[in-house]
N, C-alpha and C positions, 0 to 999 in steps of 0.2 A: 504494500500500500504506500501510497505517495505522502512524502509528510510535509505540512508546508513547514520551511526555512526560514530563520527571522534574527537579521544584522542589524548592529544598535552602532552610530556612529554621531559624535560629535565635535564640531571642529574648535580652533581656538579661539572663535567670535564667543563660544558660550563660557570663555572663560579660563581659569587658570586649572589644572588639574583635577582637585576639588570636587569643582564644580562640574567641572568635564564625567568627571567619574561617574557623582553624583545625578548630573540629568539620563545619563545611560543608565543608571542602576534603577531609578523610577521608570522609564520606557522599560526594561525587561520583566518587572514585577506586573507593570499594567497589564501585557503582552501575557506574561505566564498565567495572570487569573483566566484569560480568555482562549488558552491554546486548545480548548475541548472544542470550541466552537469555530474554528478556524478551519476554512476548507482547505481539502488535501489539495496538495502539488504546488504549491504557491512560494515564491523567495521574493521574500518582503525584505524592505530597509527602511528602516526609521532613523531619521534624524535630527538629532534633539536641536531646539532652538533656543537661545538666548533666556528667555520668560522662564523656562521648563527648569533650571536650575535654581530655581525660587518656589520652585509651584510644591504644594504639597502631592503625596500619592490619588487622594481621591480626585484632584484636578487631573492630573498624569492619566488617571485612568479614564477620564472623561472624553478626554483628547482622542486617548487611544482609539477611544470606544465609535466616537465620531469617523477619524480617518480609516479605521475597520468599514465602517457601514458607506461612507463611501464609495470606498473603492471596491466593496462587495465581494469579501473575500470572507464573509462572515455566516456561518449555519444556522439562524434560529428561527 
């Protein structure tokens, strides 16, 4: 079975290390509540942006949840 694929990437606009770490570490937790409902064969990239290093998790997961159902890569 196909499993979708999912890369966390932030550049030095969002900041020093830290922060860097930090906005990736919130995109992979939003990401990991939702990986059940995630259609198979997909290779996603998310890329944190500037805000996201400030944002708490339940905003993080808002985002997520938004640019998921956008781009319709989402089972429910």
């Amino acid at each position: 079975m196909l499993r979708t694929r999912c890369g966390f990437v932030a550049s030095q606009k969002v900041g020093g290390a830290v922060k860097r770490n930090r906005a990736k570490r919130l995109l992979r937790e939003a990401v990991r509540a939702r990986q059940s409902s995630l259609a198979p064969g997909w290779d996603l990239v998310f890329a944190a942006r500037k805000p996201l290093a400030d944002a708490s998790l339940s905003q993080a997961q808002t985002a997520v949840d938004q640019l998921l159902k956008r781009a319709n890569v989402v089972n429910l």
